[in-house]
HTML snippet that shows the backbone in 3Dmol.js (N, CA, C, O; Angstrom):
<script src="https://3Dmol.org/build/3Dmol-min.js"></script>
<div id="view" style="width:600px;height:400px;position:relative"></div>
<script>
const pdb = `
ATOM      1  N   UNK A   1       3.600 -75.212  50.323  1.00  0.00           N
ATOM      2  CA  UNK A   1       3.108 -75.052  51.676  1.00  0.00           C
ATOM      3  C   UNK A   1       3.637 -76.217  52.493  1.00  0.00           C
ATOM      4  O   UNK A   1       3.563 -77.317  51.944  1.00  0.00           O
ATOM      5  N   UNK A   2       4.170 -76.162  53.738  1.00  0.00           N
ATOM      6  CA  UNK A   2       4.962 -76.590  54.683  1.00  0.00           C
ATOM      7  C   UNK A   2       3.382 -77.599  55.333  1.00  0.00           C
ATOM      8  O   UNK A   2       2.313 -77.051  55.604  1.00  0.00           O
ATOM      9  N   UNK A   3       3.583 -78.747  55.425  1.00  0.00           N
ATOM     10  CA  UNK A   3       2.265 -79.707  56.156  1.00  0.00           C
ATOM     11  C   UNK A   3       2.678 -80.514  57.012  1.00  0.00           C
ATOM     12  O   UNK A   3       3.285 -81.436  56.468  1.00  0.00           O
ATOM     13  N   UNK A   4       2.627 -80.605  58.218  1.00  0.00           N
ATOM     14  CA  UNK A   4       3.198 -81.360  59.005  1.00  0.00           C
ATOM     15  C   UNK A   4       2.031 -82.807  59.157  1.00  0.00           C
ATOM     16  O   UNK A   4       2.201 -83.620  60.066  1.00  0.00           O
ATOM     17  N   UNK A   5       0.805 -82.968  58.079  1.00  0.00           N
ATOM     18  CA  UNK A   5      -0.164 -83.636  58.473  1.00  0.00           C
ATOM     19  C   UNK A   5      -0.936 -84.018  57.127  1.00  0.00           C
ATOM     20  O   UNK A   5      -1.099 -83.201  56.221  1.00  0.00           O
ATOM     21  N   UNK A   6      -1.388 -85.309  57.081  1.00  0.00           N
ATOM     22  CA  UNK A   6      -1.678 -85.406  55.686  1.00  0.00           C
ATOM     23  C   UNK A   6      -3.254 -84.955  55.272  1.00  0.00           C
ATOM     24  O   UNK A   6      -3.757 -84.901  54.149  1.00  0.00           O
ATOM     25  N   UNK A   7      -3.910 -84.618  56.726  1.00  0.00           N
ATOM     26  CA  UNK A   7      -4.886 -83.578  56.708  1.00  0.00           C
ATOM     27  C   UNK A   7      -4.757 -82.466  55.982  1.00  0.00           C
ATOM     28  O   UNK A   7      -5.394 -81.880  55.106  1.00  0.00           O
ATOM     29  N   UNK A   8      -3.719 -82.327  56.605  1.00  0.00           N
ATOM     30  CA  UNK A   8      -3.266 -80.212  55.892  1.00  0.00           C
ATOM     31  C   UNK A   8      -2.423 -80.207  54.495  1.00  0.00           C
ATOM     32  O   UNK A   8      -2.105 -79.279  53.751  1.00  0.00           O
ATOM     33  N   UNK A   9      -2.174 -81.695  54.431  1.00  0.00           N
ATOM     34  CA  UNK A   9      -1.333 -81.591  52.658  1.00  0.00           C
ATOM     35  C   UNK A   9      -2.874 -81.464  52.077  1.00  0.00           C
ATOM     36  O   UNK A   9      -3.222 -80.424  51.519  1.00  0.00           O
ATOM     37  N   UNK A  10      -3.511 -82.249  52.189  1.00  0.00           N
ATOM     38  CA  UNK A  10      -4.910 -82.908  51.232  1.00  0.00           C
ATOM     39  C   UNK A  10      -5.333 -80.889  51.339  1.00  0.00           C
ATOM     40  O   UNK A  10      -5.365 -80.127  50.373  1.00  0.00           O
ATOM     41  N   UNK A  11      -5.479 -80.683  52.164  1.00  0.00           N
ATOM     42  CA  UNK A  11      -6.687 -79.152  52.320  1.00  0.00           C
ATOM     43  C   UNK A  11      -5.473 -78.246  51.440  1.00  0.00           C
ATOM     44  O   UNK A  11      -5.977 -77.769  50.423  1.00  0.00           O
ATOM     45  N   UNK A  12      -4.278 -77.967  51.566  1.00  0.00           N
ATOM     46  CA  UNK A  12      -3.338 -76.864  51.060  1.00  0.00           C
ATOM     47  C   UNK A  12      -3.451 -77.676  49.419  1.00  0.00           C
ATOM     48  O   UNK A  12      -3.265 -76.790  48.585  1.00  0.00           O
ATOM     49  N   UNK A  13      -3.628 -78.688  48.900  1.00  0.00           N
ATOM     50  CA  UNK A  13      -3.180 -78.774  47.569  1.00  0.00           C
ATOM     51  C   UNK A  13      -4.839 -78.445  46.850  1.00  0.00           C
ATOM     52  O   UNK A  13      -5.088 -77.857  45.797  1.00  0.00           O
ATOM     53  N   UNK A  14      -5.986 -79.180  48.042  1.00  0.00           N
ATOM     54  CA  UNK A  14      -7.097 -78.237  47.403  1.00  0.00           C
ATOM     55  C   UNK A  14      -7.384 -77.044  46.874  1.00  0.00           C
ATOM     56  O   UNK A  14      -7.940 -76.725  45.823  1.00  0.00           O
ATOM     57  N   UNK A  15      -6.641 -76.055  48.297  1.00  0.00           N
ATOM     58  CA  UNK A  15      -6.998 -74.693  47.882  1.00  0.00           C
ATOM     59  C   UNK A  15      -5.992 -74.171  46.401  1.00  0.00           C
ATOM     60  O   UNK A  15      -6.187 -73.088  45.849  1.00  0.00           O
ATOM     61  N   UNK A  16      -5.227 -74.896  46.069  1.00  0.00           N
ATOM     62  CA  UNK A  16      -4.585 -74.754  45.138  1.00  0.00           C
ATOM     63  C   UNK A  16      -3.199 -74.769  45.290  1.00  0.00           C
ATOM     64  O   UNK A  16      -2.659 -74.210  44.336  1.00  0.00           O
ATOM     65  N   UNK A  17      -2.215 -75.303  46.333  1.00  0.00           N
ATOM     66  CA  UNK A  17      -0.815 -75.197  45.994  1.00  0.00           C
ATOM     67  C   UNK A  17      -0.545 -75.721  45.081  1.00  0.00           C
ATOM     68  O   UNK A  17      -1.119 -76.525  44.346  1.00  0.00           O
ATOM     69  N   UNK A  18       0.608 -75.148  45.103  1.00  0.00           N
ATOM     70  CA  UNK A  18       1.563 -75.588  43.943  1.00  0.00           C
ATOM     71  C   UNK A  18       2.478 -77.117  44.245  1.00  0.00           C
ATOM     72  O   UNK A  18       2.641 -78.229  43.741  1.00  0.00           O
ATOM     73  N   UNK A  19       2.805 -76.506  45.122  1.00  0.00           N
ATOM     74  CA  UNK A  19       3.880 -77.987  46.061  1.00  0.00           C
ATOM     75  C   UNK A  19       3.375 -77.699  47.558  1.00  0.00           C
ATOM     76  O   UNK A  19       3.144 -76.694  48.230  1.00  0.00           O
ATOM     77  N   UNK A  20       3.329 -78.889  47.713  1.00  0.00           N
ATOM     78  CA  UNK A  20       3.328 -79.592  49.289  1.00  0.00           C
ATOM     79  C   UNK A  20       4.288 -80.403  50.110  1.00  0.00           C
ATOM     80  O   UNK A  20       4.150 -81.606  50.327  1.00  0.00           O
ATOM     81  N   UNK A  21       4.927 -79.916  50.396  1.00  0.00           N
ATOM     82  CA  UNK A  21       6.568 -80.338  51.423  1.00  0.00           C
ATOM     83  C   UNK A  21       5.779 -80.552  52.391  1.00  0.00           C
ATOM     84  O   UNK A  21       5.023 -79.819  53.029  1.00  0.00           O
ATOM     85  N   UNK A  22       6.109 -81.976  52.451  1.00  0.00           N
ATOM     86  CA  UNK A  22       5.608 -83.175  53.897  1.00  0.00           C
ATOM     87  C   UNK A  22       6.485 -83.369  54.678  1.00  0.00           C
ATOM     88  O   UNK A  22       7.270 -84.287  54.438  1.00  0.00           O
ATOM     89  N   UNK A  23       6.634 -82.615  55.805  1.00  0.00           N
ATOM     90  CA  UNK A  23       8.089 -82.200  56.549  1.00  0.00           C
ATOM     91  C   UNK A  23       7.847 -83.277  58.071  1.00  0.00           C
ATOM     92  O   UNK A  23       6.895 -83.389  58.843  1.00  0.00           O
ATOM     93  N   UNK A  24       8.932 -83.808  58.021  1.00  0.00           N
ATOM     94  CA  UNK A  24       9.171 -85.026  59.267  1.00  0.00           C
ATOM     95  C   UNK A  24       8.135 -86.093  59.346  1.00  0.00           C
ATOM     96  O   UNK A  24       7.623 -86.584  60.352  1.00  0.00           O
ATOM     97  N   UNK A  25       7.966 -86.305  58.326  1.00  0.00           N
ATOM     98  CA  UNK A  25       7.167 -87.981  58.387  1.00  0.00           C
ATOM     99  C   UNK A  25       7.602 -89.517  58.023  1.00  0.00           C
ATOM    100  O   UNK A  25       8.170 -89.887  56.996  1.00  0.00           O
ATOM    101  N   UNK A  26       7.281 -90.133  58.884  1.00  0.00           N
ATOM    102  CA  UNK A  26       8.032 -91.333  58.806  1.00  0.00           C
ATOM    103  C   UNK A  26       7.548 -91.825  57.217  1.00  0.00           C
ATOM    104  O   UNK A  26       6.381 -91.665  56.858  1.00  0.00           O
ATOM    105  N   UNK A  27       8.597 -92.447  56.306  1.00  0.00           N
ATOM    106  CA  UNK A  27       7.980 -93.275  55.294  1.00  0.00           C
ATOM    107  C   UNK A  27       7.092 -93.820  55.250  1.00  0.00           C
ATOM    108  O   UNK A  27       6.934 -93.997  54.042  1.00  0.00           O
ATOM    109  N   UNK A  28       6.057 -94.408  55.905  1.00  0.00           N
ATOM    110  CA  UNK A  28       4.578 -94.923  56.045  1.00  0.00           C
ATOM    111  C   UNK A  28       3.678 -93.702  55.684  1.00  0.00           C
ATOM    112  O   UNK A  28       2.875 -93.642  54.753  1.00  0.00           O
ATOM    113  N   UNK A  29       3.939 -92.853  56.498  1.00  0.00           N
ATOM    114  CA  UNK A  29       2.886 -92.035  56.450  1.00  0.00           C
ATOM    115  C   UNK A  29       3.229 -90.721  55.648  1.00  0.00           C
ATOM    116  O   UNK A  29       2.491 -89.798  55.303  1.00  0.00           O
ATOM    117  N   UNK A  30       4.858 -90.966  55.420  1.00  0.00           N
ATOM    118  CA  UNK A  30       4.618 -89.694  53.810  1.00  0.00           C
ATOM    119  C   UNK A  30       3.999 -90.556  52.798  1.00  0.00           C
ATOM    120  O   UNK A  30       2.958 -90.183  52.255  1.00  0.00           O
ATOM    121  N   UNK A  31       4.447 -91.474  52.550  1.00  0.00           N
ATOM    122  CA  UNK A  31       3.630 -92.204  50.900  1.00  0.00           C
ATOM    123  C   UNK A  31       2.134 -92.202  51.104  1.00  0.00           C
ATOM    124  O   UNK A  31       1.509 -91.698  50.171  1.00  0.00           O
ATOM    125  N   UNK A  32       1.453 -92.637  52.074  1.00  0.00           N
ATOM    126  CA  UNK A  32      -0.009 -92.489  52.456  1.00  0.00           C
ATOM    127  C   UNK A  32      -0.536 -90.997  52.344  1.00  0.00           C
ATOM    128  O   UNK A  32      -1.575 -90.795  51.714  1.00  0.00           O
ATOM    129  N   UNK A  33       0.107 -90.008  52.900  1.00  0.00           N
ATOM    130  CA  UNK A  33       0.044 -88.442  52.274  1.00  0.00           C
ATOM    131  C   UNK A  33       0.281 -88.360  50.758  1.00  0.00           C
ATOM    132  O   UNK A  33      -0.652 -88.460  49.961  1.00  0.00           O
ATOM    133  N   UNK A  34       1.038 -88.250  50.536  1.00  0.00           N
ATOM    134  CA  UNK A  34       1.532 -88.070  49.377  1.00  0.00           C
ATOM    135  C   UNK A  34       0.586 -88.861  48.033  1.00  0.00           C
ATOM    136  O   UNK A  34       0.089 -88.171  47.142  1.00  0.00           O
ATOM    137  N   UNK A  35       0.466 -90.134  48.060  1.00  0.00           N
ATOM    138  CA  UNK A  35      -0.792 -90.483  47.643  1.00  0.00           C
ATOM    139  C   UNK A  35      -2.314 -89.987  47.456  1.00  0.00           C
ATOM    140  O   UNK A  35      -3.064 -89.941  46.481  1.00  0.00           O
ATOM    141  N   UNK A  36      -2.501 -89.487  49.399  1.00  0.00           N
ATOM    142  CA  UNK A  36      -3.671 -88.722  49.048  1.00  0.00           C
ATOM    143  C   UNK A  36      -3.815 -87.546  48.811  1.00  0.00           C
ATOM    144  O   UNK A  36      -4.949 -87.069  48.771  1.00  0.00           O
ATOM    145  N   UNK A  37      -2.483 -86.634  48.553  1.00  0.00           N
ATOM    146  CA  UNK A  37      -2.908 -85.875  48.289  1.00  0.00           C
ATOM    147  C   UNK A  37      -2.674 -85.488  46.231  1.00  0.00           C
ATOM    148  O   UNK A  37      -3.044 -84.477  45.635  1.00  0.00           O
ATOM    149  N   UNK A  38      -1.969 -86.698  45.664  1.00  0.00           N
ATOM    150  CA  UNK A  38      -1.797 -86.581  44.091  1.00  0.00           C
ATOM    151  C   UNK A  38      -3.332 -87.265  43.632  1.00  0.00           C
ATOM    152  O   UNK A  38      -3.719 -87.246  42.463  1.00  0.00           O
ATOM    153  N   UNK A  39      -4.199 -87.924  44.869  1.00  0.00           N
ATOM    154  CA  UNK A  39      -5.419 -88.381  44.375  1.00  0.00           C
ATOM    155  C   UNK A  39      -6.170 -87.083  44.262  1.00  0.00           C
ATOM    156  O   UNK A  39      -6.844 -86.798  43.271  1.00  0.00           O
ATOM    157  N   UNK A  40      -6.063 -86.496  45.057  1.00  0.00           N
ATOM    158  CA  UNK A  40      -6.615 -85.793  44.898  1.00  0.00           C
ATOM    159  C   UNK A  40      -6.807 -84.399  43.733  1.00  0.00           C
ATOM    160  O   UNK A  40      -7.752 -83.871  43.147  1.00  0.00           O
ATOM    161  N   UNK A  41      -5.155 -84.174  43.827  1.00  0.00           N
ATOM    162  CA  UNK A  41      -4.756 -83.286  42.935  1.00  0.00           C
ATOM    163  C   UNK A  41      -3.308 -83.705  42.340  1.00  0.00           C
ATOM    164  O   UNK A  41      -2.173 -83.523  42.781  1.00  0.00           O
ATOM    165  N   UNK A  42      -3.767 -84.312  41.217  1.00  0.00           N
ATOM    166  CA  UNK A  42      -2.650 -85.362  40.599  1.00  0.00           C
ATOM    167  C   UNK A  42      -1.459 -84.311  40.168  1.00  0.00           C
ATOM    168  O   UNK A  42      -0.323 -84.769  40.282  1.00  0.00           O
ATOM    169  N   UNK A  43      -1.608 -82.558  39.545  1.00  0.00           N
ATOM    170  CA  UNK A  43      -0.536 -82.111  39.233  1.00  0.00           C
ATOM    171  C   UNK A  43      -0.294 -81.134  40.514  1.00  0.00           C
ATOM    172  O   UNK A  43       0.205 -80.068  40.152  1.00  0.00           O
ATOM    173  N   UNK A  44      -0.469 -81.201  41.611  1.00  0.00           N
ATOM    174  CA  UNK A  44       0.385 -81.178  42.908  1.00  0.00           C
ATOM    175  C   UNK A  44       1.461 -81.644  42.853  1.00  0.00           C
ATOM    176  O   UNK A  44       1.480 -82.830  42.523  1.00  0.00           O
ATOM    177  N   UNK A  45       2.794 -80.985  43.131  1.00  0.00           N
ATOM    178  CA  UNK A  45       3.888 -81.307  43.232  1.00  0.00           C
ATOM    179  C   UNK A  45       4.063 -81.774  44.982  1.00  0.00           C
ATOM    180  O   UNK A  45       3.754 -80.945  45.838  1.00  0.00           O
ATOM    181  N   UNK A  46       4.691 -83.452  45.468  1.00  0.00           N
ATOM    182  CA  UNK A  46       4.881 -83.240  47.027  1.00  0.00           C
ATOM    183  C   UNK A  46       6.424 -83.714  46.300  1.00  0.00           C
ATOM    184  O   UNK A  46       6.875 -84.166  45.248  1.00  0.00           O
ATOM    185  N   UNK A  47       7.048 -83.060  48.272  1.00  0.00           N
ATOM    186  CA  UNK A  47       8.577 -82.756  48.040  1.00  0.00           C
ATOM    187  C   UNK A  47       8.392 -83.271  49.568  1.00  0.00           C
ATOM    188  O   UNK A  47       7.485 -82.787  50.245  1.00  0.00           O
ATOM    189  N   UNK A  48       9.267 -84.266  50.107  1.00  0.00           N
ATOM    190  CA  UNK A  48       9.812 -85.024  51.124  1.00  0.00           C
ATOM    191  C   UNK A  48      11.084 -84.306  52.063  1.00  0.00           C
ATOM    192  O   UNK A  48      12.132 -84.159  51.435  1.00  0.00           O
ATOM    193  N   UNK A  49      11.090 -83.902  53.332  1.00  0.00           N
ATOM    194  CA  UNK A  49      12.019 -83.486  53.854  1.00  0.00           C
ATOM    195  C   UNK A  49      11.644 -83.016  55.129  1.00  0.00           C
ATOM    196  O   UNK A  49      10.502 -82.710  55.472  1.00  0.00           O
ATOM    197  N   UNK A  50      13.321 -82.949  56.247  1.00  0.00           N
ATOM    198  CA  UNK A  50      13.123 -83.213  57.267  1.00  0.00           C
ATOM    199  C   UNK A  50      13.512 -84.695  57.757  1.00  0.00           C
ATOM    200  O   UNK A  50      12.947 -85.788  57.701  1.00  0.00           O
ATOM    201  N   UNK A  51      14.581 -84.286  58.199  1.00  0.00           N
ATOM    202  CA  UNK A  51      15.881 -85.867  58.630  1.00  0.00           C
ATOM    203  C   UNK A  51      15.929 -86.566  57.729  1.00  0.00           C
ATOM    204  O   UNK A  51      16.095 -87.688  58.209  1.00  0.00           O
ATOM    205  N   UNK A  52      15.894 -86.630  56.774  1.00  0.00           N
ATOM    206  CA  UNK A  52      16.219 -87.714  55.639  1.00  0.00           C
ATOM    207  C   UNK A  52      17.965 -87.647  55.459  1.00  0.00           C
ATOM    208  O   UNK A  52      18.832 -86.800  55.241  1.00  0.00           O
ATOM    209  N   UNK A  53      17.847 -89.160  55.710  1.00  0.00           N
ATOM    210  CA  UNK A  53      19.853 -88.958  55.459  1.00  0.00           C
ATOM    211  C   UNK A  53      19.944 -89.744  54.648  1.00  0.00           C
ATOM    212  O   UNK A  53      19.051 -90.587  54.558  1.00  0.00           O
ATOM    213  N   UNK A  54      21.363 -89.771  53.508  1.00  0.00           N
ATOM    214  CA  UNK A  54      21.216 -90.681  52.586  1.00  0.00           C
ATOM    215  C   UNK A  54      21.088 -92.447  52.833  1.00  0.00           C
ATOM    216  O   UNK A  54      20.750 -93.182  51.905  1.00  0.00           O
ATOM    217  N   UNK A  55      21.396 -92.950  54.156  1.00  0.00           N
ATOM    218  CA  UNK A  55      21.427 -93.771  54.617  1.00  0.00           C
ATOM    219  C   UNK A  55      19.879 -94.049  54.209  1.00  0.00           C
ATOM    220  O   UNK A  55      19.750 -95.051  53.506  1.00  0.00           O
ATOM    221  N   UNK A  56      18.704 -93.365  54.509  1.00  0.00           N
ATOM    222  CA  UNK A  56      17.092 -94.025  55.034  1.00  0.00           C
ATOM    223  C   UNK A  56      16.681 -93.387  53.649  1.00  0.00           C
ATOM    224  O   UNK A  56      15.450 -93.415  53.611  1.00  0.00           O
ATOM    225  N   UNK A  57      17.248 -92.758  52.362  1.00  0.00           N
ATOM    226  CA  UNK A  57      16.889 -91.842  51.373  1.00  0.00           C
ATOM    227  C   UNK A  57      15.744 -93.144  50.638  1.00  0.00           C
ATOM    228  O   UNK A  57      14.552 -92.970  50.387  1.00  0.00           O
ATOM    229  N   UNK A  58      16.373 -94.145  50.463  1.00  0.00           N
ATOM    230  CA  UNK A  58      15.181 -95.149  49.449  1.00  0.00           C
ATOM    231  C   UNK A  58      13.945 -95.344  50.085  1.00  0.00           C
ATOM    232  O   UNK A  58      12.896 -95.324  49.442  1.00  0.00           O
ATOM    233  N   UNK A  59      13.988 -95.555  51.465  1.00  0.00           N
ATOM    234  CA  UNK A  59      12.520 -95.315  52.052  1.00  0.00           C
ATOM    235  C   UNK A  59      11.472 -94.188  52.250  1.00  0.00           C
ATOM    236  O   UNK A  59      10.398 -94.289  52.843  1.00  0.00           O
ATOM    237  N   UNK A  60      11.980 -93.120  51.654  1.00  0.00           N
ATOM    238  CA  UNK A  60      11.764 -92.144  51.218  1.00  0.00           C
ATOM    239  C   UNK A  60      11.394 -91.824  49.969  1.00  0.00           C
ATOM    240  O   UNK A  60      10.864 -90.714  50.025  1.00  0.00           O
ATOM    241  N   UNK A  61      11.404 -92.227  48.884  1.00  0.00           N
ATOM    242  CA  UNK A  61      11.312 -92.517  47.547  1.00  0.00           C
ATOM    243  C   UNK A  61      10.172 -93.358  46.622  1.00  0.00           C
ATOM    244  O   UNK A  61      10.196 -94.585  46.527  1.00  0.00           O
ATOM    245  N   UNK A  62       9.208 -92.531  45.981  1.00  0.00           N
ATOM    246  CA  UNK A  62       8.244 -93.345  45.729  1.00  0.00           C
ATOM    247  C   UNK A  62       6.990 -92.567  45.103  1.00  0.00           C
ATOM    248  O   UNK A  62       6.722 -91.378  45.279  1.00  0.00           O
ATOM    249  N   UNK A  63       6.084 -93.753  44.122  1.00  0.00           N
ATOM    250  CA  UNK A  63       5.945 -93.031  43.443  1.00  0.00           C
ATOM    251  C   UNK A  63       4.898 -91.602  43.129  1.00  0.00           C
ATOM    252  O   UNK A  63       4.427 -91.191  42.069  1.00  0.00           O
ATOM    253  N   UNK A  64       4.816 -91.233  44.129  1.00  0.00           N
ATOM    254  CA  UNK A  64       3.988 -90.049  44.371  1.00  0.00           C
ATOM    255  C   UNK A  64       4.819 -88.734  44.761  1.00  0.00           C
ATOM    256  O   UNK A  64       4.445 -87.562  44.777  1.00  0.00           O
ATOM    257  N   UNK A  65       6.287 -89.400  45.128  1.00  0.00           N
ATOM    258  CA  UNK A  65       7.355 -88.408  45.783  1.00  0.00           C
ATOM    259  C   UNK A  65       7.636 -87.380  44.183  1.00  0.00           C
ATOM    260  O   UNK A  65       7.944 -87.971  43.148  1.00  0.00           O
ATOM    261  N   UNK A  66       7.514 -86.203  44.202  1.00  0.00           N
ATOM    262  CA  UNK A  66       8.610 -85.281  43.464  1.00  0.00           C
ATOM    263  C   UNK A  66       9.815 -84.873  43.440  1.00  0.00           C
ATOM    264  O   UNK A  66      10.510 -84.846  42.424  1.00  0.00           O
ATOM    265  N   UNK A  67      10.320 -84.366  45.055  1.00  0.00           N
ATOM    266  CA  UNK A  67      11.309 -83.968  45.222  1.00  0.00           C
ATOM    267  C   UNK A  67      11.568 -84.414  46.889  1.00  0.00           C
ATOM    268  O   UNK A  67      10.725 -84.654  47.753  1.00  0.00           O
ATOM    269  N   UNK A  68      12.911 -84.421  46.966  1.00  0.00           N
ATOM    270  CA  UNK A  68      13.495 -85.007  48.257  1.00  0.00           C
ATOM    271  C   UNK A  68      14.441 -83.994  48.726  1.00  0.00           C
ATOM    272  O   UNK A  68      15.535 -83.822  48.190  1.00  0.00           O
ATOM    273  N   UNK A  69      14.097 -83.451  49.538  1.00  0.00           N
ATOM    274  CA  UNK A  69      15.274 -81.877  50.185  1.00  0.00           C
ATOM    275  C   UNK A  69      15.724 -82.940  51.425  1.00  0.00           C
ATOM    276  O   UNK A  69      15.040 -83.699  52.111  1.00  0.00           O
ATOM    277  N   UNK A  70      17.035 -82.686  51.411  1.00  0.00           N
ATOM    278  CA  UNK A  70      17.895 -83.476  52.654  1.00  0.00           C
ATOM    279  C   UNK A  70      18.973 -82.185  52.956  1.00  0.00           C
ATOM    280  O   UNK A  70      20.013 -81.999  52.325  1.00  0.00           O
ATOM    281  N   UNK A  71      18.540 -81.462  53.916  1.00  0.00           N
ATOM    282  CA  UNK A  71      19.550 -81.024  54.872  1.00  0.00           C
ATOM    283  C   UNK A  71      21.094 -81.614  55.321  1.00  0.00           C
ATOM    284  O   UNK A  71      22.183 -81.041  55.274  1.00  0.00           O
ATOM    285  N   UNK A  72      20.898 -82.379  55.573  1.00  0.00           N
ATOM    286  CA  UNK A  72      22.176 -83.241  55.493  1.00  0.00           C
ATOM    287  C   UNK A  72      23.594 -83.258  54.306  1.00  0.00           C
ATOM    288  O   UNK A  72      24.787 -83.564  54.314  1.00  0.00           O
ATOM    289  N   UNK A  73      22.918 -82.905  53.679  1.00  0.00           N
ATOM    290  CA  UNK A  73      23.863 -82.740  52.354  1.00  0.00           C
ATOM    291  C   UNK A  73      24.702 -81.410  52.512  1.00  0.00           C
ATOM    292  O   UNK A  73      25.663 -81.281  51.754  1.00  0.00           O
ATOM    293  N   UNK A  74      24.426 -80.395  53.440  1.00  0.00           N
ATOM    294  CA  UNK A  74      25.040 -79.673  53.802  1.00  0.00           C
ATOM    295  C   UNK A  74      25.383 -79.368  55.032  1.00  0.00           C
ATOM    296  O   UNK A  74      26.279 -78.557  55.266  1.00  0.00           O
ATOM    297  N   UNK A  75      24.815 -79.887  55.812  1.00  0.00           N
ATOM    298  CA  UNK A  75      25.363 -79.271  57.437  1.00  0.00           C
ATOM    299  C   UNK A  75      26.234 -80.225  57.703  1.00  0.00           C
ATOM    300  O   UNK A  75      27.028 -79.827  58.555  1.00  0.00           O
ATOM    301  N   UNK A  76      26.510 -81.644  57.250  1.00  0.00           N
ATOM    302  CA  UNK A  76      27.848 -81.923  57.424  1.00  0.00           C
ATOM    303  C   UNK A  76      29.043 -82.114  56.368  1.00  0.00           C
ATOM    304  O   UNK A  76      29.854 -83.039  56.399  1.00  0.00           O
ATOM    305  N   UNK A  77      28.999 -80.895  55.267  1.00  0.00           N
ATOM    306  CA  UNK A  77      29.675 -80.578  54.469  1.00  0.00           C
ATOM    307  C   UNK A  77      30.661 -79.994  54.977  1.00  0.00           C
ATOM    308  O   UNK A  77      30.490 -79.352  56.013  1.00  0.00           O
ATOM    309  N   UNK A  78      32.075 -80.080  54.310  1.00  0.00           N
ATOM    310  CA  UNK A  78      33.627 -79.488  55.676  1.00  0.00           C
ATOM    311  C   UNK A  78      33.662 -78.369  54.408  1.00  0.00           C
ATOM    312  O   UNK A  78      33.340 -78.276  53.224  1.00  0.00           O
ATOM    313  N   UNK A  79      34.230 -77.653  55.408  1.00  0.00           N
ATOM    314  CA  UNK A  79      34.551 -76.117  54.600  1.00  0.00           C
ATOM    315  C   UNK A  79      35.666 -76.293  53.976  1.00  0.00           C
ATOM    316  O   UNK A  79      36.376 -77.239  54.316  1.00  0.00           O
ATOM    317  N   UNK A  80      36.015 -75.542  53.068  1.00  0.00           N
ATOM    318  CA  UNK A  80      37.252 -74.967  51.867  1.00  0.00           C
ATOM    319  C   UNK A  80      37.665 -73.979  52.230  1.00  0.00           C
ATOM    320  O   UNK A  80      37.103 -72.996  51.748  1.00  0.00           O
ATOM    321  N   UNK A  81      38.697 -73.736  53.126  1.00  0.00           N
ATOM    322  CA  UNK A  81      39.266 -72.185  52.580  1.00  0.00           C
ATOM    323  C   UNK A  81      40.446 -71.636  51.760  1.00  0.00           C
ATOM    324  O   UNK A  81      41.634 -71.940  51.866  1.00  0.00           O
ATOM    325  N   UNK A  82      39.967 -70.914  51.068  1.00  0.00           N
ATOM    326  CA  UNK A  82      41.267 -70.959  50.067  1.00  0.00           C
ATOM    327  C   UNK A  82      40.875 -69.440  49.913  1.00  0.00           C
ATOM    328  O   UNK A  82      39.792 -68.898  50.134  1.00  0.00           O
ATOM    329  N   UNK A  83      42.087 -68.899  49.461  1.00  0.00           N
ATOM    330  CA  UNK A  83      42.317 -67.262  48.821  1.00  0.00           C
ATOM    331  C   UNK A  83      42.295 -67.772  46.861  1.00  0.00           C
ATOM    332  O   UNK A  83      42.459 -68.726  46.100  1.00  0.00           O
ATOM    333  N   UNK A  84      41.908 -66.061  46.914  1.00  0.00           N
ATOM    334  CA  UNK A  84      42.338 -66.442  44.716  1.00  0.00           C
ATOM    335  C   UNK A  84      43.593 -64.940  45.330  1.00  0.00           C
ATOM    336  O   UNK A  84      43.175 -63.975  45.970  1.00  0.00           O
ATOM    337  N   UNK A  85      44.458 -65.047  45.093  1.00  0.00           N
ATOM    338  CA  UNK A  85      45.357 -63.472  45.201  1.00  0.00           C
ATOM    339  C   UNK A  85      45.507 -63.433  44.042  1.00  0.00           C
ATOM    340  O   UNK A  85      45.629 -64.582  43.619  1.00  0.00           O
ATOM    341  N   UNK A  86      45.611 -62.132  42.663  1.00  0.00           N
ATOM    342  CA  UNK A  86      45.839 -61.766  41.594  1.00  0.00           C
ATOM    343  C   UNK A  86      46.726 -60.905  41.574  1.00  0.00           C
ATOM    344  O   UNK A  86      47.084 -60.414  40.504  1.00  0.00           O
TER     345      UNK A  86
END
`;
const viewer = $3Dmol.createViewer("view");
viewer.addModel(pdb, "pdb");
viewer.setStyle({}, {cartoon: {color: "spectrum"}});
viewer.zoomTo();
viewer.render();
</script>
């Protein structure tokens, strides 16, 4: 479940999610989420994402984090074009 608030992580991992993606929060206040919401429900999975570039990725990182989705890793990926002809 998508939480833009560490209100709505804490209530979505109550009702039982599975994972909680803490989408656009500054590093202060994802680890403070993310914290409260593994206090709460320690096998809650949270997943970090939303502008994270590899540049700011370690402030991002920590130990309540599961997973880190960075957009970035693809929208400024350069295309390949190539043929296979047989």
């Amino acid at each position: 479940i998508e939480c833009s608030s560490e209100a709505a992580a804490v209530a979505a991992a109550a009702a039982g999610a599975d994972i909680v993606l803490l989408d656009n929060f500054n590093p202060q206040a994802l680890h403070e989420a993310a914290g409260a919401v593994k206090a709460s429900r320690p096998h809650t999975l949270v997943e970090a994402s939303g502008g994270i570039s590899l540049g700011a990725l370690p402030h991002f990182l920590g130990p309540h984090i599961d997973v880190v989705s960075m957009g970035s890793l693809t929208h400024g990926a350069a295309a390949l074009d190539f043929a296979l002809k047989l």
